[in-house]
N, C-alpha and C positions, 0 to 999 in steps of 0.2 A: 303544490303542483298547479300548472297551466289550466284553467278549467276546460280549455278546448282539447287539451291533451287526454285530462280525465274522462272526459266524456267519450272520447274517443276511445279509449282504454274500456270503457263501460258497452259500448256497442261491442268493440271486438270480442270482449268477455260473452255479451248475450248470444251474437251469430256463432259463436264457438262450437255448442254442439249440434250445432245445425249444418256445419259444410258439408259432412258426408250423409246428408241427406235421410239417413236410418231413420230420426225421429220427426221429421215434419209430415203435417196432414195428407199431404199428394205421395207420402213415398210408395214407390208401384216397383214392381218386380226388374229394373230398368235404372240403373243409377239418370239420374239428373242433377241438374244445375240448380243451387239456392242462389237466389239472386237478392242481396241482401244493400240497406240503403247503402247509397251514397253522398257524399258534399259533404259540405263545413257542420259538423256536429255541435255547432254552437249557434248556429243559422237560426235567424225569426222568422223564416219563413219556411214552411216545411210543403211540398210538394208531393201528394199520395195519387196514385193510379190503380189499376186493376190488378195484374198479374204481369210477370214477363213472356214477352212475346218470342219468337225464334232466334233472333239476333240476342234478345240478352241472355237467354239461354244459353247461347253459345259464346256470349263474352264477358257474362256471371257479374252483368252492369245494367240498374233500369235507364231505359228508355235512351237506348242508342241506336234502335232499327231507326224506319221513318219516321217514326211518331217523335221517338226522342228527339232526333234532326230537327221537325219543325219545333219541338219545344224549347230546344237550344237557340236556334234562330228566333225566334218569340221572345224568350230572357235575354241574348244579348242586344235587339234592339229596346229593351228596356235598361238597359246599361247594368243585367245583373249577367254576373259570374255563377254559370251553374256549379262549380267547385269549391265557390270561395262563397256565395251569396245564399246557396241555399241548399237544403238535403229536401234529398227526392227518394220516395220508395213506395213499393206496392203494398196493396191490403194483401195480397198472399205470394208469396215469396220464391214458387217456383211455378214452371210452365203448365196449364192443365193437359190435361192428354185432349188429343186436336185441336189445340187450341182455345177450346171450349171456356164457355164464361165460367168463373168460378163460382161452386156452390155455395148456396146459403151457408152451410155448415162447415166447409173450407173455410169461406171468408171470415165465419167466425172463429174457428177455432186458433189463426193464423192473428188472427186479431189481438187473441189473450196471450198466447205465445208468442210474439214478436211485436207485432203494430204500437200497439197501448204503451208494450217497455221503451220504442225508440221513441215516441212522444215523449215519455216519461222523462228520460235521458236527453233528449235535444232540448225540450223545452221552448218549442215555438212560439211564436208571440202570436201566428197568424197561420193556420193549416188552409190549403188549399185543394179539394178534393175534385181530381180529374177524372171526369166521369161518373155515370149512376151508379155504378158497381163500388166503387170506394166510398160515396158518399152513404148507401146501401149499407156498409161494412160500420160506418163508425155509428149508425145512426139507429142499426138492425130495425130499418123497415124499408119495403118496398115506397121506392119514392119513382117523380116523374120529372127529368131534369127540367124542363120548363116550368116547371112550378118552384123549380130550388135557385136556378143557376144565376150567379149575381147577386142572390142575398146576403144579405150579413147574417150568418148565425152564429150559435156557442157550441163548441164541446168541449167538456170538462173545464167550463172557464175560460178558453183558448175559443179565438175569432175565426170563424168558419165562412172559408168562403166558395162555395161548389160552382163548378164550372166545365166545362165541357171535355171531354178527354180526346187527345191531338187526332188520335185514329181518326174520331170523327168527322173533325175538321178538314181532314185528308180528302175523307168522302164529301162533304157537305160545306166547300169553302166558305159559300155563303155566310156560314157563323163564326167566319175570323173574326171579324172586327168586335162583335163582343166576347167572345173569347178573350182576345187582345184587353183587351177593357178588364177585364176579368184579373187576368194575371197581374193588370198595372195595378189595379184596386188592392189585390193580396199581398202586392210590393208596398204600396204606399201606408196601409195600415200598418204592415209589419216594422215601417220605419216610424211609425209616430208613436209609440209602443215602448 
């Protein structure tokens, strides 16, 4: 079988008992939306965020409100296909209530239960952690993105490159351009790889 097929097949299998939201960390008295990854399940370059915000709650896709937008616009002037070029998903998989950052112990627990297995299964060559709260997640410790963002690190083996999460950007254009820098650097490792 097609390894992109299997893998594929491997994901659907893991979000399985997770759609109807019963056994995930945030489930609250309130059906909601798991918002589980998306792209090329075979992608060297894997792209993680915080949590889904209102729009992907409502369209069970990360990072399609603004945020997604400028992120999409950002990969295609890098000439990458966010469907064919790389898989994107959050350290916790459904919306927190207000919005609210997610906790220490959500992130973690969403980590062991999903995150860890879609790494597992995509098999990235190069992770790219948007935002403090994802880089936070893989790393469980409080970090200070100015002290992370742009460096080369490892998890589990796998080239870690932490970077700024789009919300941000939205607020603080200012830090496009290395952002920008940022994303070309997690493209260009993940091809030499």
């Amino acid at each position: 079988m097609n390894p992109k097929k299997t893998k594929a097949l491997l994901l659907q299998k893991l979000y399985e008992p997770y759609k109807e939201c019963l056994s995930c960390p945030l489930a609250i008295s309130t059906k909601h939306t798991v918002v589980c990854g998306q792209g090329n399940p075979n992608a060297r370059l894997m792209l993680i965020g915080e949590a889904p915000g209102k729009h992907e709650a409502e369209q069970g896709l990360p990072f399609v409100g603004k945020s997604g937008m400028l992120l999409t616009k950002a990969l295609a002037c890098l000439d990458i296909d966010r469907e064919k070029d790389v898989f994107i998903t959050n350290t916790v998989k459904c919306r927190p209530p207000q919005n609210r950052k997610p906790t220490h112990q959500e992130s973690k627990a969403y980590k062991y239960l999903l995150l860890l297995k879609e790494i597992e299964i995509v098999q990235p060559k190069v992770i790219c952690t948007l935002g403090a709260t994802a880089l936070e997640c893989l790393l469980e410790k409080p970090i200070t993105m100015s002290d992370f963002r742009g460096k080369t690190l490892s998890f589990n083996g796998i080239t870690l490159i932490p970077t700024y999460h789009p919300a941000y950007i939205l607020r603080s254009p200012q830090h496009f351009e290395p952002w920008f820098r940022d994303l070309e650097k997690a493209w260009e490792l993940a091809q030499q790889k």
